[in-house]
C-alpha positions in Angstrom: 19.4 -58.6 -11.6 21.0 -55.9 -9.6 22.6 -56.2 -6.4 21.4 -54.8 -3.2 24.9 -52.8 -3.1 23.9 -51.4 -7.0 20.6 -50.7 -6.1 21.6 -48.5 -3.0 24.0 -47.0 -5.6 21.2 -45.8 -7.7 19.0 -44.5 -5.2 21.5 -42.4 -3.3 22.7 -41.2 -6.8 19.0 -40.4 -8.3 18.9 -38.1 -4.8 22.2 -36.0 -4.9 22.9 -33.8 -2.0 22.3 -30.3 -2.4 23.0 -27.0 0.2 20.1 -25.9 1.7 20.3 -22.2 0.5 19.8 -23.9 -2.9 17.2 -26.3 -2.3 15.3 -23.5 -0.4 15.5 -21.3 -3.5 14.4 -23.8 -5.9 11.6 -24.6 -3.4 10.4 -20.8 -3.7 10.7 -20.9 -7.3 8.2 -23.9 -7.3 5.3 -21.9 -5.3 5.4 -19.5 -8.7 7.5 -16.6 -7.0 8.9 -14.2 -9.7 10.5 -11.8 -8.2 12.3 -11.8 -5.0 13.7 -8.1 -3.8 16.3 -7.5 -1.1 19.9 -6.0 -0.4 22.2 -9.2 0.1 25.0 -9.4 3.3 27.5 -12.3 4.3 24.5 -14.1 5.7 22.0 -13.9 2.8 24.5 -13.7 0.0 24.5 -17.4 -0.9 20.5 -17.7 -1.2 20.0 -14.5 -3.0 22.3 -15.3 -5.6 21.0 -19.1 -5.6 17.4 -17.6 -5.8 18.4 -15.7 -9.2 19.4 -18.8 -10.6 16.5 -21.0 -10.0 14.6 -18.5 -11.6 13.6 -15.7 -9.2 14.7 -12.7 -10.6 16.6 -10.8 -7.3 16.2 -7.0 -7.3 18.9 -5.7 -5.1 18.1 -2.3 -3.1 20.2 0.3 -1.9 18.7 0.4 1.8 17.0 -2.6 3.5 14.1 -0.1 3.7 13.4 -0.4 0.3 14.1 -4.0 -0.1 11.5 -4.6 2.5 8.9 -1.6 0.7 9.5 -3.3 -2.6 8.4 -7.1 -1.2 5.5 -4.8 0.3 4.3 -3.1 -3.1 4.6 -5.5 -5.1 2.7 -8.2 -2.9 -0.1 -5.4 -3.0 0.2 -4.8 -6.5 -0.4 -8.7 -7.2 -1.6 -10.1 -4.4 0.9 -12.6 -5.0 3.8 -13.2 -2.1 6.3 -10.5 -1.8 9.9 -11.7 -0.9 12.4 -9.4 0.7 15.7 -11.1 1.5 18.1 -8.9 4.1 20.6 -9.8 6.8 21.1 -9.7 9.9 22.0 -7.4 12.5 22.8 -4.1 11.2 20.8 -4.9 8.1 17.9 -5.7 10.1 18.3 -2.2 11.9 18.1 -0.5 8.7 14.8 -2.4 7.2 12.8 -2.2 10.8 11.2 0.6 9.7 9.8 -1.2 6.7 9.2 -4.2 8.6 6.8 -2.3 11.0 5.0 -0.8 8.0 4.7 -4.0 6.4 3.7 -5.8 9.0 0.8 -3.3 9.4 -0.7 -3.4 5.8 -1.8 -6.8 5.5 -0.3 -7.8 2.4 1.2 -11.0 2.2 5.4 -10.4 2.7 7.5 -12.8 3.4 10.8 -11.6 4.9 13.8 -14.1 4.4 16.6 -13.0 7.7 20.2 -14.0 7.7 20.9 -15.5 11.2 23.8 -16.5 12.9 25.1 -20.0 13.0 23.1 -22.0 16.0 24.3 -22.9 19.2 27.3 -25.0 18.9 28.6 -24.2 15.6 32.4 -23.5 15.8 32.8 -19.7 16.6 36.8 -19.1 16.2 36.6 -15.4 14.8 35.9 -13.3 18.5 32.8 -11.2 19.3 29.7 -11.0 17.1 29.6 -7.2 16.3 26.0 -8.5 14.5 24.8 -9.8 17.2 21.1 -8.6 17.3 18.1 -10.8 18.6 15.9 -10.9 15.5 13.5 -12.7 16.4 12.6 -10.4 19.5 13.2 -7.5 17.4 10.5 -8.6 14.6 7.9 -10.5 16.8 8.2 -6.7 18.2 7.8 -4.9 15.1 3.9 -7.2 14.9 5.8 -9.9 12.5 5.3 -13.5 12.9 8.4 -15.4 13.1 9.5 -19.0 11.5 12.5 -20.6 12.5 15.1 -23.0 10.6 16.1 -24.6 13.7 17.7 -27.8 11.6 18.4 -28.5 8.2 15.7 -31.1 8.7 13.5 -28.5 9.5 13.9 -26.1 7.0 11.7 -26.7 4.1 8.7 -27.2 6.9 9.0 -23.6 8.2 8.9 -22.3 4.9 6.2 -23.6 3.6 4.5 -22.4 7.2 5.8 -19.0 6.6 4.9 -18.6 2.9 1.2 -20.0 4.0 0.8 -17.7 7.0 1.8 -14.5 4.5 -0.3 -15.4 2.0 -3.2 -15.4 4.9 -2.4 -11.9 5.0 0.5 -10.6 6.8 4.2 -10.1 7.2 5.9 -13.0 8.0 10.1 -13.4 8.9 11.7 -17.0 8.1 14.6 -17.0 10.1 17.6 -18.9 8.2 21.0 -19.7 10.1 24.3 -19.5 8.0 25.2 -23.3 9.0 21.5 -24.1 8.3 21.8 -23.0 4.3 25.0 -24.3 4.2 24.3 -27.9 5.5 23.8 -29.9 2.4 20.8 -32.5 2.2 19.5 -35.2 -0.3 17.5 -33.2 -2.9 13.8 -34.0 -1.8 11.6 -36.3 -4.5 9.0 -33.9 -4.5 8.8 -30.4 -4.4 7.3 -28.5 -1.6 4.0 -28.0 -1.0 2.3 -24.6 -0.3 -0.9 -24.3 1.7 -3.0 -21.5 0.4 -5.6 -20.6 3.1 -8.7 -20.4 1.7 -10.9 -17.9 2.1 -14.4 -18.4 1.4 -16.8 -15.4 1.2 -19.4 -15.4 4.3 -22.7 -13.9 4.5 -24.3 -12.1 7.0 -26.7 -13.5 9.8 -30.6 -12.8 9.0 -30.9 -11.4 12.5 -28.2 -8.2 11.5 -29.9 -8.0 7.8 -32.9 -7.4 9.2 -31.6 -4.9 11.7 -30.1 -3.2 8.9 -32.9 -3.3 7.1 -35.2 -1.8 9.9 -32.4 0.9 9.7 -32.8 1.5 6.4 -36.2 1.5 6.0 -36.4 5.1 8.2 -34.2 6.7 6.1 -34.8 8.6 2.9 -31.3 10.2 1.9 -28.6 7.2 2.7 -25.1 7.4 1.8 -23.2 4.5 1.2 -19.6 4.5 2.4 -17.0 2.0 0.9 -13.4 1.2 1.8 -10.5 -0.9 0.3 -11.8 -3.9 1.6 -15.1 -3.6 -0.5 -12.7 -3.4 -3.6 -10.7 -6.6 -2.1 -14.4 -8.4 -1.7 -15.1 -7.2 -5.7 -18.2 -5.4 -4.2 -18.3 -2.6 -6.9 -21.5 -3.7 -8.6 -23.3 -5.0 -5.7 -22.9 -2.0 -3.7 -24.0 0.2 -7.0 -27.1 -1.7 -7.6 -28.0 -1.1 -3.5 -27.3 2.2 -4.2 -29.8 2.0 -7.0 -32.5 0.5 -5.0 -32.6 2.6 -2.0 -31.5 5.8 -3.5 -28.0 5.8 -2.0 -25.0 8.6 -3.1 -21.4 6.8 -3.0 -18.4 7.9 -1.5 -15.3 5.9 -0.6 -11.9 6.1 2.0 -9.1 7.7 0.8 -7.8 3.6 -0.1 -11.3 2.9 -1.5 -10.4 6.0 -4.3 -11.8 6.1 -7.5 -13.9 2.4 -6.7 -17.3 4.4 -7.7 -15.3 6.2 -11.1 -17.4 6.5 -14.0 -21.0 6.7 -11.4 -23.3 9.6 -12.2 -23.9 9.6 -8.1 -20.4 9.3 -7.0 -19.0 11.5 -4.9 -15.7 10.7 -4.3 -13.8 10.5 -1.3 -15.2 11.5 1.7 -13.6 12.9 5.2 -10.1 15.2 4.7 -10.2 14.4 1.1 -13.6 15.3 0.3 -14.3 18.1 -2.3 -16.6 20.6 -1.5 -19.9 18.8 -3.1 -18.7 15.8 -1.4 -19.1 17.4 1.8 -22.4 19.4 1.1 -24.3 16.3 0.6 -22.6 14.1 2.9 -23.8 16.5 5.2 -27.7 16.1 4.4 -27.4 12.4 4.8 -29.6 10.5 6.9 -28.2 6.8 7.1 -25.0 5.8 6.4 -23.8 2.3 5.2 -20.4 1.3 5.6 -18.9 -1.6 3.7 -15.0 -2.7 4.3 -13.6 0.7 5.5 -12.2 1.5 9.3 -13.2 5.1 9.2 -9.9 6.2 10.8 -9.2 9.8 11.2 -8.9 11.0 7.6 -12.0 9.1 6.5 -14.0 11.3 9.1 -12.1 14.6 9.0 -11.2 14.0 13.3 -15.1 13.0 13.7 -16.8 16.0 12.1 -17.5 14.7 8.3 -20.3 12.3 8.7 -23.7 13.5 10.5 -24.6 12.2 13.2 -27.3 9.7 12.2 -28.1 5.6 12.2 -24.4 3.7 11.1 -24.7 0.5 9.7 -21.0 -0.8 9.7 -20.3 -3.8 7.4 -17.5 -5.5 7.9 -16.0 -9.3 7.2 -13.8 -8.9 10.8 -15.9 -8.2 13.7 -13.1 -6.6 15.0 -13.1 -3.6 12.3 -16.4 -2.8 13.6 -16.6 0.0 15.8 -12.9 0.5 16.4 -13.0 4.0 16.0 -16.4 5.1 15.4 -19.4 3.4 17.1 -21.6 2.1 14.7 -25.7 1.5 15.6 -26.0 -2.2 13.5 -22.9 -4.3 12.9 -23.3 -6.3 10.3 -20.4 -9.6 10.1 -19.8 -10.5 6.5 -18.7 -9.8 3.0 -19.1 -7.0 1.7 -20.3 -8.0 -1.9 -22.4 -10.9 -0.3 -23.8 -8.2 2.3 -24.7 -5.5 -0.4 -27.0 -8.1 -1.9 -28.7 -9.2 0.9 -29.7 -6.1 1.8 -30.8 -5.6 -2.1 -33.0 -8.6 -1.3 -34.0 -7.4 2.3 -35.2 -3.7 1.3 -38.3 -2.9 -1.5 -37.5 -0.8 -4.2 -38.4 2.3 -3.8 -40.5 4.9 -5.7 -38.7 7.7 -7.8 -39.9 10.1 -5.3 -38.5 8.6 -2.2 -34.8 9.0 -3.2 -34.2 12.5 -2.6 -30.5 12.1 -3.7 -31.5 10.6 -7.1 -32.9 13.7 -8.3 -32.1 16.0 -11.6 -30.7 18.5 -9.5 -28.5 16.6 -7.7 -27.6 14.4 -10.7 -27.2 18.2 -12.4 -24.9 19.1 -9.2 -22.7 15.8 -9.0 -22.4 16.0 -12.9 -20.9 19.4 -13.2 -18.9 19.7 -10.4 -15.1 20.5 -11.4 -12.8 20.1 -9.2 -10.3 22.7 -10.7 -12.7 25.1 -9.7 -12.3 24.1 -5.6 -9.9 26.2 -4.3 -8.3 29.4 -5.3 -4.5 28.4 -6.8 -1.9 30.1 -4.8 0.6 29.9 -7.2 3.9 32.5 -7.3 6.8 33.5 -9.7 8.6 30.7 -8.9 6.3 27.5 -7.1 3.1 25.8 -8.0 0.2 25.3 -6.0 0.6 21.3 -5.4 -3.5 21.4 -6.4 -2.5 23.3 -10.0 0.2 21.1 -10.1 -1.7 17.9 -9.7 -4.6 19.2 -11.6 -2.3 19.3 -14.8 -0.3 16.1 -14.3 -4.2 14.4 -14.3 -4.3 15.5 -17.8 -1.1 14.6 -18.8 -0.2 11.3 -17.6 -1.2 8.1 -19.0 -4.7 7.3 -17.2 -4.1 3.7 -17.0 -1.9 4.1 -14.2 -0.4 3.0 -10.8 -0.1 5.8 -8.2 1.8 5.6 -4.7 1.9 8.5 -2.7 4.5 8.8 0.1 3.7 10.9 3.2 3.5 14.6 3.8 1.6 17.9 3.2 1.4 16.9 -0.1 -1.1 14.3 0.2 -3.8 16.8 -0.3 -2.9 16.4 -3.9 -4.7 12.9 -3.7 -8.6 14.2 -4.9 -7.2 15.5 -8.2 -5.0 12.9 -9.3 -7.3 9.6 -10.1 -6.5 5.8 -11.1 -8.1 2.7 -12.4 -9.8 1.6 -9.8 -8.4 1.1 -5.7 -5.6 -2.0 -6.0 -3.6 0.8 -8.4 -3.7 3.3 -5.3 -1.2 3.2 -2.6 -0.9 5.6 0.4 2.2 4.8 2.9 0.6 6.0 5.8 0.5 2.7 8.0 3.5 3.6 10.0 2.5 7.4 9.9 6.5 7.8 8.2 8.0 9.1 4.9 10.7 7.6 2.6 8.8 4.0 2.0 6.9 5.3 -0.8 10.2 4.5 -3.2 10.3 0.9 -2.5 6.5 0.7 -2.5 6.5 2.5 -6.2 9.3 0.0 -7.2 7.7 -3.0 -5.8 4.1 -2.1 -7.8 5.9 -1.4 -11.3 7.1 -5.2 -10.8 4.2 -6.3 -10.0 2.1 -4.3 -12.7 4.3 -3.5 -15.9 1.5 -3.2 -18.0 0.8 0.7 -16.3 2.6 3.2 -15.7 3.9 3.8 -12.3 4.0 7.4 -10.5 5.4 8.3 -7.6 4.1 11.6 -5.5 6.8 12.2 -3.1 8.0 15.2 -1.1 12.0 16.2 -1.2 12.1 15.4 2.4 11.0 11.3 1.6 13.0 11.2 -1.6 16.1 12.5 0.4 15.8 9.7 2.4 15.6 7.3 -0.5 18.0 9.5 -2.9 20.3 6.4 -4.0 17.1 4.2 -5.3 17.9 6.2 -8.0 20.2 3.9 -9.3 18.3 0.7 -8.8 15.4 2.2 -11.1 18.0 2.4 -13.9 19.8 -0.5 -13.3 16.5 -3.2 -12.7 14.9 -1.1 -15.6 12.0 -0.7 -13.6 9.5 1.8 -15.3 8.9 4.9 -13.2 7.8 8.4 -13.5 9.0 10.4 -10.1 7.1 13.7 -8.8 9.1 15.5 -6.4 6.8 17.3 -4.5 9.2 20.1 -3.2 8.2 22.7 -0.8 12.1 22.7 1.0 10.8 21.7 3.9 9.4 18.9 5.9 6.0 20.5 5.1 4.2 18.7 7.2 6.0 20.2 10.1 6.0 23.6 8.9 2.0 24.2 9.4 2.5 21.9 12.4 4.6 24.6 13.9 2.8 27.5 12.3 -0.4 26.5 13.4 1.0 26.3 17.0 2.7 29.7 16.4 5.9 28.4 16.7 8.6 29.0 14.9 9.5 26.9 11.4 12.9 27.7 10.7 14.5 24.5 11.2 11.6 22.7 9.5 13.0 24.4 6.1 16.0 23.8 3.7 17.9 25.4 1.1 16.6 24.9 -2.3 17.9 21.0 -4.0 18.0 21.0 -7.6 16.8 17.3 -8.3 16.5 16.9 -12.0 20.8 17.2 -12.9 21.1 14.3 -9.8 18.7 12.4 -11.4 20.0 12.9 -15.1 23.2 11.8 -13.9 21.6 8.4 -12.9 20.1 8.0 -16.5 16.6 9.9 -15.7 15.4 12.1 -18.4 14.5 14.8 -15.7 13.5 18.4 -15.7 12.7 21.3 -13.2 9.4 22.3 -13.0 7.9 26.2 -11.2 5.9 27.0 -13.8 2.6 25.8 -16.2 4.7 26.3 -18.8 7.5 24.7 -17.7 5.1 21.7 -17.4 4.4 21.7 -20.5 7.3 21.5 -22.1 7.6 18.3 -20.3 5.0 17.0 -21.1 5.3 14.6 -24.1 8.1 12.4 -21.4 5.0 12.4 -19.4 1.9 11.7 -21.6 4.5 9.1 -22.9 7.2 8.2 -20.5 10.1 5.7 -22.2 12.4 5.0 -19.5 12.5 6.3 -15.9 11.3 10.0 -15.9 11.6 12.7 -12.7 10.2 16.0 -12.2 11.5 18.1 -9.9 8.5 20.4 -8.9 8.7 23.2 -7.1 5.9 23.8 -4.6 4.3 26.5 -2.6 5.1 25.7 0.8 1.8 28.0 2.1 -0.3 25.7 1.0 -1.5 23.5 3.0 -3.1 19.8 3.2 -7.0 20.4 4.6 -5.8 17.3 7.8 -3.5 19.7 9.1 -6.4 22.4 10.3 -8.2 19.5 11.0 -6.0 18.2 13.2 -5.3 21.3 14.6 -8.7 21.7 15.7 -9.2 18.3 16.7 -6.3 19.2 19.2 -7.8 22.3 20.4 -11.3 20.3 20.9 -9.3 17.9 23.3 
């Protein structure tokens, strides 16, 4: 029999101690994170590199911005949990742009700060040139923060902050330097995550019948769907309604390319609607919503939908109404909604769906959207719609697309994906120069497509040295430098003001011998035919791939008349 003394022995020994920073990493590593993404300093150094070894591959960044964007796209890409790991201080500075954007989207981030020793650890060294309160500075930026008071504490706030992203936001877990270095027994049991759940809810029979009453008046309804109706998998429930009451479908710009492959869909409505799109919008006599906020850009500054009965259908009762007052909210899921309603309203005869007709059928079916505007291009730049008319038929259609911000977003109609989750548009923060990290982050999270970034020379300026993260991560990417030499967005902003644009313009930047000096296969692009000559690295891409298009600046995006106007209105 063993002593009491050999016995103690044995269980201190079958517990070793272990530093925090490692025990933490391993503990991540155990709630099935992958991929962690970041830009290491003195105060994050030891966990990053302890996070690669337990198994969660690090992808270091150039710019906290990124590292932060990354976490962001790939969290949206998977719905998994994005971690970003950055320091403190100045590191924070440089990522709070990304941190407000990411704590806007809703996907579930979790941001992993450097902080300073606590109070009364031994402080020899003089003034803290990183002093920075980041806890005030991210509860600011809208985050959530988690604390590592203790070493005792530490594994507890984890788990709370993993749990609280995965419910749907950015989260920061705050991590002092004497916290991960404080060394612990090595817990018997790993640590456990709380997933929220998030059960589907119906509506009340009081607002389906409301809607229903709505519905029943009207002979030419439009139904209206968002992201959140591709989050809720309403796709086929909202089709079938359409069936029934003789609905045409259009979607947010975030809902794109939900209703693909529909002989009644019309694509997206409000500043990125096409010109059929609009025409029938327009004779509509109902309109259902289903998990979209109808922001500006969904209804063209308040002039794209008619103004008839709104039935808003939303699973946050918030949503409703925010920016457009809707005649019958409707609280619920929007899959479980659609077919209530289904239930609720008769089918209708052949002849009471107006919108179901041959000749609109005939309309919808050959509409060409090549054949909506007049190109505008010169000697020497593309019309961004030519442009993005071609690259539609030349990259590979299973495909993730992230568009940063600018002019050039009115490319978005003519360049389709899969279905919504491959679409992202980094407009939460209103910014440019996320839509790099965003694009990284998603071809981590979805290898199996091809990734394609849209971004304007003033964004990828910004983000210029990513270059060299794509190559060395040997993360997939094909780059489209939308470049106009000029923050283009500005340009009409001033022209349509009649103001002056000349320091809203730059010289010319050649980006393709940059980029091949990174390891890009790159090329210039002005031309059709230079396009085409390209285009086998596109239709096939084999490594990262940039084009550095150049763009007619004249053109420009349909929201920045809209806007314009709107302005003049008010």
């Amino acid at each position: 029999m063993k002593s009491a003394a050999a016995r103690r022995s044995a269980a201190v020994s079958s517990h070793p101690k272990a530093p925090l920073y490692q025990l933490l990493a391993e503990d991540i590593k155990a709630m099935g994170v992958e991929a962690a993404f970041g830009l290491m300093s003195d105060d994050t150094a030891l966990f990053a590199t302890a996070l690669d070894s337990a198994g969660v591959r690090f992808y270091g960044a150039r710019h906290e911005n990124t590292a932060l964007a990354m976490a962001d796209g790939y969290a949206y890409a998977t719905g998994r949990l994005g971690v970003a790991v950055i320091g403190r201080g100045p590191a924070l500075a440089n990522g709070l742009h990304a941190a407000v954007y990411a704590s806007r989207t809703g996907s579930p981030v979790l941001i992993v700060y450097g902080e300073a020793a606590t109070a009364g650890a031994p402080n020899g060294l003089g003034p803290d040139y990183k002093a920075l309160d980041g806890v005030g500075v991210l509860r600011a930026a809208g985050l959530r923060t988690f604390s590592a008071t203790s070493p005792q504490a530490a594994r507890t706030a984890l788990a709370d902050a993993a749990s609280a992203a995965l419910a749907g936001a950015a989260v920061s877990l705050h991590l002092p330097t004497n916290v991960q270095l404080a060394e612990i027994e090595r817990p018997a049991s790993p640590l456990e995550l709380r997933r929220p759940e998030r059960k589907p809810a119906p509506a009340t029979v009081q607002s389906i019948a409301a809607a229903a009453a709505v519905l029943a008046g009207a002979t030419r309804p439009l139904i209206l769907a968002g992201l959140g109706a591709h989050r809720a998998g309403a796709r086929e429930a909202l089709a079938a309604l359409a069936d029934r009451i003789g609905a045409l479908l259009v979607t947010t710009a975030r809902g794109k390319d939900l209703f693909r492959g529909s002989p009644w869909n019309l694509g997206i409505i409000g500043s990125f609607s096409h010109s059929v799109a609009r025409r029938m919008a327009e004779q509509a006599d109902c309109v259902l919503v289903f998990g979209a906020g109808l922001n500006f850009l969904t209804t063209s500054f308040g002039t794209s939908l008619p103004q008839v009965p709104l039935i808003h259908v939303d699973a946050v009762r918030a949503n409703i109404g925010r920016w457009l007052n809707a005649d019958v909210a409707v609280v619920g899921d929007a899959r479980l909604v659609a077919e209530q309603l289904a239930e609720a309203v008769p089918e209708r005869p052949a002849k009471a769906k107006p919108f179901r007709d041959e000749a609109v059928r005939r309309l919808i079916a050959g509409f060409d959207i090549a054949r909506d505007f007049q190109p505008a291009d010169t000697a020497r730049t593309l019309d961004p719609r030519t442009l993005a008319v071609e690259l539609e038929r030349l990259l590979p259609q299973d495909r993730n697309l992230v568009v940063d911000g600018g002019n050039f977003l009115g490319v978005v109609p003519y360049l389709s994906v899969p279905d919504p989750g491959a679409f992202k548009m980094i407009g939460d923060f209103a910014s440019i120069g996320l839509g790099f990290g965003a694009a990284l982050g998603m071809a981590k999270g979805r290898p199996d497509r091809t990734t394609v970034l849209v971004v304007g020379d003033g964004g990828f300026l910004m983000t210029l040295g990513e270059l060299e993260t794509v190559v060395r991560e040997d993360l997939p990417l094909v780059i489209v430098v939308m470049n106009d030499c000029a923050y283009g967005a500005e340009v009409h902003f001033l022209r349509l003001r009649q103001q002056p644009v000349g320091k809203s313009v730059f010289p010319d930047v050649d980006f393709a011998p940059i980029a091949q000096g990174f390891g890009f296969e790159a090329a210039t692009v002005r031309t059709l035919e230079d396009l085409e000559r390209v285009a086998p690295k596109l239709r096939r891409p084999d490594g990262p791939v940039l084009i550095d298009c150049k763009i007619n600046a004249d053109v420009a995006a349909p929201f920045m008349s809209e806007f314009a106007h709107f302005e003049g209105r008010h």
